[in-house]
matplotlib code that plots the C-alpha trace (Angstrom):
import matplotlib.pyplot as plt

x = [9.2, 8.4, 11.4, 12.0, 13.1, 9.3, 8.1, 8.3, 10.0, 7.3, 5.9, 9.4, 9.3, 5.9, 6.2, 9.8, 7.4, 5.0, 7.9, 9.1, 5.6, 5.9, 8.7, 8.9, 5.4, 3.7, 6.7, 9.3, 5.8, 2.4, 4.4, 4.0, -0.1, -0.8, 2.8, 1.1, -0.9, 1.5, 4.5, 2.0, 1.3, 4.8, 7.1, 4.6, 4.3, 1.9, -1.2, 0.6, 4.0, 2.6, 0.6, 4.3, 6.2, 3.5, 4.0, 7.5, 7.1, 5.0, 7.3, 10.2, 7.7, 7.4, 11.3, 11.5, 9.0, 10.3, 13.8, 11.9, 10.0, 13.7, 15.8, 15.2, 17.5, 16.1, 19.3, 19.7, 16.4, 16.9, 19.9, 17.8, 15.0, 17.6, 19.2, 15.4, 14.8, 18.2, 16.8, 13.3, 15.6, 17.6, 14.8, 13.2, 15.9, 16.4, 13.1, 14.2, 17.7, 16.2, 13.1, 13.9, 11.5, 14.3, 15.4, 12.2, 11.6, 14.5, 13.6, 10.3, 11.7, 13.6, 11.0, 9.1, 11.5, 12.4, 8.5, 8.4, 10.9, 8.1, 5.2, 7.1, 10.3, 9.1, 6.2, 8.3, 10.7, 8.1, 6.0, 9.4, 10.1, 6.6, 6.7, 10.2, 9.1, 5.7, 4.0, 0.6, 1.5, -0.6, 0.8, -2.6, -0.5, 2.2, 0.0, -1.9, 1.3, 0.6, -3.1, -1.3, 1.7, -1.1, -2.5, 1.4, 2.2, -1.3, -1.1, 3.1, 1.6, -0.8, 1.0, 3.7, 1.1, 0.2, 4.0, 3.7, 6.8, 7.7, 7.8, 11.3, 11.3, 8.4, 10.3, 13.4, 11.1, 10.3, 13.4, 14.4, 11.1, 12.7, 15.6, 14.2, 11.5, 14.7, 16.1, 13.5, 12.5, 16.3, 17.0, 13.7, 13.7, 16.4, 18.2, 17.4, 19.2, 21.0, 18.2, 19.7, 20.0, 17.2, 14.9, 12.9, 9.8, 9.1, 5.4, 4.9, 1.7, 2.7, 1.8, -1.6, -1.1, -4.1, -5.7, -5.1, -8.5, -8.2, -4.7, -5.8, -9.4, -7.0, -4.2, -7.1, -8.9, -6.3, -5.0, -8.5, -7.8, -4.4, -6.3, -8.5, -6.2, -3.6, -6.2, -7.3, -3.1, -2.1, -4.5, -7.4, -5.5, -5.2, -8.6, -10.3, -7.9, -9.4, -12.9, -13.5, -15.9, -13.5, -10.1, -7.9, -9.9, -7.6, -5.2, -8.0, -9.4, -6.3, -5.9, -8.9, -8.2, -5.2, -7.2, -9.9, -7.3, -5.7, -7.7, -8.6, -7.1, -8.1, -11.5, -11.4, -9.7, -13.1, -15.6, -13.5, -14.4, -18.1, -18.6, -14.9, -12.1, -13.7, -16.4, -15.0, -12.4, -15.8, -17.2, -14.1, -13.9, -17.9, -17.3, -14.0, -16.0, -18.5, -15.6, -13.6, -16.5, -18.0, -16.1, -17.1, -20.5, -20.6, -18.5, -19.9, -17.6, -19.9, -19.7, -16.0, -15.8, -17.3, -15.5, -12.5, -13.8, -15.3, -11.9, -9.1, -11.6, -11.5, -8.2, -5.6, -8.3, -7.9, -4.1, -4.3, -6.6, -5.0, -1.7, -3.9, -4.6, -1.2, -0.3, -2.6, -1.5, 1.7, 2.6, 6.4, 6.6, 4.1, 6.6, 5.2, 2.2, 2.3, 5.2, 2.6, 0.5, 1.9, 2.9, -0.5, -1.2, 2.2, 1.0, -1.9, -0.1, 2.3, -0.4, -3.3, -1.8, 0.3, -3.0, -5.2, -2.6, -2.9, -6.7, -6.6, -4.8, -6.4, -10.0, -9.1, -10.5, -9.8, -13.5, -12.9, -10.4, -12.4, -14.9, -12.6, -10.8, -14.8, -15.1, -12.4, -12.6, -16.2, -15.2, -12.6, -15.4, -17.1, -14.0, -13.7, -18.1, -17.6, -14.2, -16.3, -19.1, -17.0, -13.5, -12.7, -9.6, -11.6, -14.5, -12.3, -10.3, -13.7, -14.5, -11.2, -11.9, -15.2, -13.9, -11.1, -13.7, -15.8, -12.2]
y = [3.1, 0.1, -1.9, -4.9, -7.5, -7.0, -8.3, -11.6, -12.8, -12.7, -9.5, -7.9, -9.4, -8.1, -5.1, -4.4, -4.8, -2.8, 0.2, -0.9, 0.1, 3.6, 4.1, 2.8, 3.3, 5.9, 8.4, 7.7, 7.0, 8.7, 11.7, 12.7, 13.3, 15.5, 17.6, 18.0, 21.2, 22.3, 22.3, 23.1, 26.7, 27.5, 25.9, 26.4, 22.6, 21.9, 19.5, 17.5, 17.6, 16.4, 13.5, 12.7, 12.7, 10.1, 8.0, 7.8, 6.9, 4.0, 3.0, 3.1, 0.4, -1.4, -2.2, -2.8, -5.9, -6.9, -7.1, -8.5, -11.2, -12.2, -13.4, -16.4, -16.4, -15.6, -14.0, -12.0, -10.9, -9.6, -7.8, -5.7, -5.2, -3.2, -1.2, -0.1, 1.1, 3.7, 4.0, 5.2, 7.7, 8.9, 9.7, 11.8, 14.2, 14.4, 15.8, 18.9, 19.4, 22.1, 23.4, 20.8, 18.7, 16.7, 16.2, 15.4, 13.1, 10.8, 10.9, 9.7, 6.8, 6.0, 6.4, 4.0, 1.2, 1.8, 1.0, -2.1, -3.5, -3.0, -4.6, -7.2, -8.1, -7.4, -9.4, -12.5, -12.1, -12.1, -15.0, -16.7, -16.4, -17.0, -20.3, -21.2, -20.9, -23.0, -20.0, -19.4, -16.5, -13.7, -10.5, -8.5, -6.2, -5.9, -4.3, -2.6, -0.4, 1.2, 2.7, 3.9, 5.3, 7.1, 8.1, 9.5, 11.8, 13.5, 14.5, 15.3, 17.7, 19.4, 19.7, 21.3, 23.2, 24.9, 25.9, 27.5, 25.5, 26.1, 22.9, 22.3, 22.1, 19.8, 17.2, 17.6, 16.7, 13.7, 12.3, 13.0, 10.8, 8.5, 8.1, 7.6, 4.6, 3.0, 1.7, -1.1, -1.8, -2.8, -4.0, -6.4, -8.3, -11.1, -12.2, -15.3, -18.4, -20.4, -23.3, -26.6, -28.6, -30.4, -29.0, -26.6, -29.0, -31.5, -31.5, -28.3, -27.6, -27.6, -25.4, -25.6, -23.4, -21.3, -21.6, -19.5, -18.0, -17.6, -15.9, -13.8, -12.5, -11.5, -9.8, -7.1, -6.9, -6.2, -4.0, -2.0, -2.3, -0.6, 2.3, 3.1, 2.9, 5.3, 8.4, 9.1, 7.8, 10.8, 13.6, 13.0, 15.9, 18.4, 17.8, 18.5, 21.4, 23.1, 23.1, 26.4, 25.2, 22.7, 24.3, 22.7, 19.4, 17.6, 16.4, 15.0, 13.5, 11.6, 10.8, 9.1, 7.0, 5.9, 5.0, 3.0, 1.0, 0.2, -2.8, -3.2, -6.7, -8.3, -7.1, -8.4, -11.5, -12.2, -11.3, -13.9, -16.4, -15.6, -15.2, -16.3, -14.6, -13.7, -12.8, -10.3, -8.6, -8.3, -6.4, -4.3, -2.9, -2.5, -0.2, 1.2, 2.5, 4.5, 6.0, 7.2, 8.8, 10.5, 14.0, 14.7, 14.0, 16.5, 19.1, 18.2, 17.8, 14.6, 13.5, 13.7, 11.8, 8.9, 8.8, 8.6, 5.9, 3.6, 4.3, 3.8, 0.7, -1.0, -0.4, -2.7, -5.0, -5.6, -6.0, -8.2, -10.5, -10.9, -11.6, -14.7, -16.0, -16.4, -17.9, -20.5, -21.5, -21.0, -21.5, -22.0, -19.2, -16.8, -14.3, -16.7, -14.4, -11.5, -10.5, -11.0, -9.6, -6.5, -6.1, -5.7, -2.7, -1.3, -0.4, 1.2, 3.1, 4.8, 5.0, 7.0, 9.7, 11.0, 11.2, 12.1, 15.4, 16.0, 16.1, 18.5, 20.5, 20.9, 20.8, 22.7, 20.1, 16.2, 15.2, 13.4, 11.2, 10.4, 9.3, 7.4, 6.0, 4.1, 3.3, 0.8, -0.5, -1.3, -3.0, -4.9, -6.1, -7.1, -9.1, -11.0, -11.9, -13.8, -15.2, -16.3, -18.0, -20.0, -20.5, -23.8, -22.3, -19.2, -21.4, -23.3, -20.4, -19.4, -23.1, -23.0, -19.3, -20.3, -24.3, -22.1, -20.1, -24.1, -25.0]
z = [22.6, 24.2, 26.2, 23.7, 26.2, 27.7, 24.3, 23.0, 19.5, 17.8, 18.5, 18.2, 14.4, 14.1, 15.3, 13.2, 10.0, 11.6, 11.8, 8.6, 6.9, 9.1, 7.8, 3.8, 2.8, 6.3, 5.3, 2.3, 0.1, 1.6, 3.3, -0.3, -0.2, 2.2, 1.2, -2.2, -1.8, 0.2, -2.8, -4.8, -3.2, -2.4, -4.3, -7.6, -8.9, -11.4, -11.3, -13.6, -12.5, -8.9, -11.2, -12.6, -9.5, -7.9, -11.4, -10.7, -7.4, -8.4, -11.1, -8.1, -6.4, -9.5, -9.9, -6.8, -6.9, -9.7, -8.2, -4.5, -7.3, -8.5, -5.7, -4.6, -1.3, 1.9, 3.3, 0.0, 0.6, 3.7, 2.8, 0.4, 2.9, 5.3, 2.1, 1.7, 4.8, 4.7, 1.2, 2.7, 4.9, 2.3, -0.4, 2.4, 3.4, -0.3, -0.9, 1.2, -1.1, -3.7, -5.2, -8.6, -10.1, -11.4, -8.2, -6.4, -9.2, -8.8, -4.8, -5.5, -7.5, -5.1, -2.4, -4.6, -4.7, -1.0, -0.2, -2.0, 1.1, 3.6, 1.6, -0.3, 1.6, 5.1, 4.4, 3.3, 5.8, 8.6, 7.6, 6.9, 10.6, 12.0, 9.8, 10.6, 14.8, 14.1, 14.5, 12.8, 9.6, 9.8, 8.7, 10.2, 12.9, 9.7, 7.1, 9.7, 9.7, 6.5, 7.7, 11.0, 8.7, 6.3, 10.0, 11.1, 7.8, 7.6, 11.4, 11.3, 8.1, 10.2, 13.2, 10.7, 9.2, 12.4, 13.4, 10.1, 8.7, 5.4, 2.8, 2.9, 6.5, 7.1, 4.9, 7.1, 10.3, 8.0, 7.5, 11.3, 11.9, 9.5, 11.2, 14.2, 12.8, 10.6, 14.2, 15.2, 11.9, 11.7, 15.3, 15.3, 12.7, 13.2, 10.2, 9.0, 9.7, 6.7, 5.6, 6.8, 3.2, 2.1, 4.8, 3.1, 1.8, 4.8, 5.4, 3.8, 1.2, -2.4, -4.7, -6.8, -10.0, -10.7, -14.2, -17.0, -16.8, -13.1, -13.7, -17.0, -14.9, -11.6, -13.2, -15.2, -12.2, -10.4, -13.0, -12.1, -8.4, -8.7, -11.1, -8.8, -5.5, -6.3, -7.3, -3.9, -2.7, -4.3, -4.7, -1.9, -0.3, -2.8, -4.3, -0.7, -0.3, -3.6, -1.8, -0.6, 2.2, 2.6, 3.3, 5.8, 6.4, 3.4, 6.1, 8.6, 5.9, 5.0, 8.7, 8.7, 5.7, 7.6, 10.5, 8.5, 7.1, 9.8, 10.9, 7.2, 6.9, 10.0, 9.0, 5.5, 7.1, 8.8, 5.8, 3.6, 6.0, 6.1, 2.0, 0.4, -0.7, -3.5, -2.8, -0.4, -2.8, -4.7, -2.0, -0.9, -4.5, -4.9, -1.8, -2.7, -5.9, -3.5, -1.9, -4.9, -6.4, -3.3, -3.5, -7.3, -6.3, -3.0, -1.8, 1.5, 4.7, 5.4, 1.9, 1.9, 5.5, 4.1, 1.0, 3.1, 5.4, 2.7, 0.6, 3.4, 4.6, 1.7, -0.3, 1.8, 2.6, -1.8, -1.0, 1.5, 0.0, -3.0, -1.0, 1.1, -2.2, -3.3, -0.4, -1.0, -4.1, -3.7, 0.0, 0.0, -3.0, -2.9, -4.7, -7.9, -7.8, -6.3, -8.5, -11.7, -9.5, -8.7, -12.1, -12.8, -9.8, -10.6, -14.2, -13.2, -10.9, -12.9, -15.5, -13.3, -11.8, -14.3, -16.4, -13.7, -13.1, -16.8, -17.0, -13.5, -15.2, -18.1, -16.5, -13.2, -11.2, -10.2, -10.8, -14.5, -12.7, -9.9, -12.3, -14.1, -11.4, -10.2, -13.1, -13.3, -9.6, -11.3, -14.4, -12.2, -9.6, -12.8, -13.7, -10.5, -10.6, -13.7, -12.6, -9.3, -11.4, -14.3, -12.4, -10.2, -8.3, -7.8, -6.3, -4.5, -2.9, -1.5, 0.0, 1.4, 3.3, 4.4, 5.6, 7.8, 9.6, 10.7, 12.1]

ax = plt.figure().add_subplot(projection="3d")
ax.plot(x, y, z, "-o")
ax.set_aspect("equal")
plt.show()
């Protein structure tokens, strides 16, 4: 690990949420996906058990945005943000306990709400800091932690997976990697300082509500977003696993979701300013559809390659354009939104997989929800066109994207 005193302040902030995403959402969340098959085979859980335990880990995220949405102090904030990450540790060594579904599921739960500190809290907290130093708040190297965190579980799996290490014992080297992760994402991020009274709004933008069509189109599309993004989360794994022709490319194939989503944002970032914000999350979730429904078109390696390139490409870049939007309308509170907003991705998280595992079960295969899964990310892209053509804030969210980019 890199010497901190070699780095500057800022990159020692960054790179804390950076570890902070390794560690909450790379391990205590996605550890989960390419485990899957795995507990499935030798610890005998179900298709739809598996769909459950990824519910509840959603549901886990869910409270824990609500709870991020609902303090308003910045120090309060932070203290939950460091209770996560020994939260993130804790749910992972748990994991290994016993062979209990009860178990696992109150360990996913918690791994759920522990995740919510990396993408919610950590986010704040850094863009607090950037803003506070008259630094310019970009989170890109932040949320390029989670691709690089999908990257790090699906190769600790297979490297597991070659030593021949039992599933009990590949979540132990997972919470030892969470232990190890927990120190910079602690150490890095400096706590924030007390807010001198009446200091907080000098020459800061204020907020421009969105309007009720605007908010009403957003939250169903990104209902459909949410839908759509937890399928291949949770079972792109297992359903390349049950390939014959397949077998033992699940784990690459979540590595290389991991490592197309890594630079997600920053690309996103750039198409927003070349078409809007918009008019990008329009195109990430026209792509994302491609990607979802790939494997139940083909059984193909090649086929199942691209699915996870256009999928891991696209699904953060969604995220992270819907988090630039809220702080545009709400740039001293973007919590406003994104609580409503992940409200809205939460649902469909804890909806999906616990129905997807149902109809593998029943079926034998993963193909209905694939299916069903594009076929929401389509309806929502749908949603957002006709939000685009009749909405002012949407339209002017795109001016403003496109007037950063002339700068």
């Amino acid at each position: 690990m890199a010497n901190p005193t070699l780095l500057s302040p800022r990159y020692r902030v960054l790179l804390a949420g950076l570890f902070s995403q390794l560690l909450c959402v790379g391990v205590a969340r996605f550890a989960y996906t390419p485990l899957l098959p795995v507990m499935q085979q030798q610890a005998w859980l179900s298709d739809a058990q598996g769909g459950w335990l990824a519910a509840l880990n959603y549901a886990g995220y869910m409270l824990g945005a609500l709870v991020a949405a609902s303090i308003h102090s910045i120090r309060l904030k932070d203290t939950l943000y460091r209770l996560t990450l020994l939260l993130a540790v804790l749910s992972t060594a748990g994991m290994a306990l016993a062979e209990s579904f009860w178990l696992w599921a109150a360990m996913r739960f918690v791994a759920g709400f522990s995740s919510s500190g990396a993408m919610l809290l950590a986010s704040g907290l850094i863009l607090h800091w950037l803003i506070s130093h008259r630094q310019r708040g970009e989170l890109g190297i932040h949320f390029a932690g989670l691709g690089l965190g999908i990257l790090l579980a699906a190769l600790a799996v297979e490297l597991m997976r070659r030593l021949a290490l039992d599933w009990q014992v590949q979540w132990w080297g997972f919470a030892i990697l969470a232990t190890a992760l927990l120190v910079p994402a602690w150490a890095w991020l400096p706590r924030p300082a007390r807010p001198l009274p009446g200091a907080a709004a000098g020459g800061q933008r204020k907020a421009r509500p969105p309007t009720r069509t605007f908010m009403r189109l957003m939250l169903a599309a990104y209902f459909c977003a949410g839908y759509g993004y937890v399928i291949s989360a949770t079972f792109i794994v297992a359903i390349v696993e049950r390939e014959p022709l397949l077998a033992g490319a699940g784990n690459w194939t979540f590595a290389l979701v991991g490592l197309a989503a890594a630079p997600a944002v920053m690309l996103w970032d750039l198409i927003a300013r070349r078409i809007g914000y918009l008019g990008a999350l329009i195109s990430a979730m026209a792509l994302q559809v491609v990607g979802i429904v790939l494997p139940a078109l083909t059984n193909s390696l090649a086929g199942v390659l691209a699915s996870a390139v256009l999928y891991g490409g696209t699904f953060l870049g969604c995220v992270s354009l819907v988090l630039t939007m809220a702080g545009r309308l709400y740039p001293q509170s973007p919590a406003r939104l994104m609580g409503r907003m992940t409200l809205a991705y939460g649902a469909a998280q804890i909806i999906a997989p616990a129905l997807t595992g149902m109809l593998a079960e029943a079926s034998g295969h993963y193909d209905t929800g694939l299916w069903l899964a594009g076929g929401f990310v389509a309806l929502g892209a749908v949603l957002l066109i006709w939000l685009r053509r009749v909405d002012q804030t949407a339209q002017r969210l795109d001016t403003e994207a496109k007037q950063a980019a002339a700068r």
